[in-house]
C-alpha positions in Angstrom: -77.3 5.1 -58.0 -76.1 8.1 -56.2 -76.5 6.7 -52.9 -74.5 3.7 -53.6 -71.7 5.9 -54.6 -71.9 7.5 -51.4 -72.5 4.0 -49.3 -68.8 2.8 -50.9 -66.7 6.1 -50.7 -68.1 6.0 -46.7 -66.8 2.1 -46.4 -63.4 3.3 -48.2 -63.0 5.9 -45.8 -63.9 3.6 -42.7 -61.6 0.8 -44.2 -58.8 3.4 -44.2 -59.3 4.6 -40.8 -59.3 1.4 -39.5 -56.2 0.3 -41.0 -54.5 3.5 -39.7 -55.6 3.0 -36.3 -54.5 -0.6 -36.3 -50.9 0.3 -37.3 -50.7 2.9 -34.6 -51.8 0.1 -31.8 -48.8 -1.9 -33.6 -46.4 0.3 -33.5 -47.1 1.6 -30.4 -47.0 -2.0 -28.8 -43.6 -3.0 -30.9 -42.7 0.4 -28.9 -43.7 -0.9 -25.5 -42.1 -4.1 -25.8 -38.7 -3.0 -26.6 -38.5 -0.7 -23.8 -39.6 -3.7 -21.5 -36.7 -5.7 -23.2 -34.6 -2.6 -22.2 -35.7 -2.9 -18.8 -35.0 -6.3 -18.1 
């Protein structure tokens, strides 16, 4: 019982991690591509 606790607060914490990192890659390329725009 204990372990599954453990297995799902792990997931949660992966799940969240993941999502964070995703954003940050979004952002960063919505970054990128507006100072291409600029550029041209």
């Amino acid at each position: 019982m204990h372990w599954d606790v453990t297995k799902y607060v792990i997931l949660f914490i992966i799940a969240i991690s993941i999502q964070y990192t995703l954003n940050k890659i979004l952002y960063e390329l919505k970054e990128i591509k507006k100072n291409l725009i600029k550029k041209m």
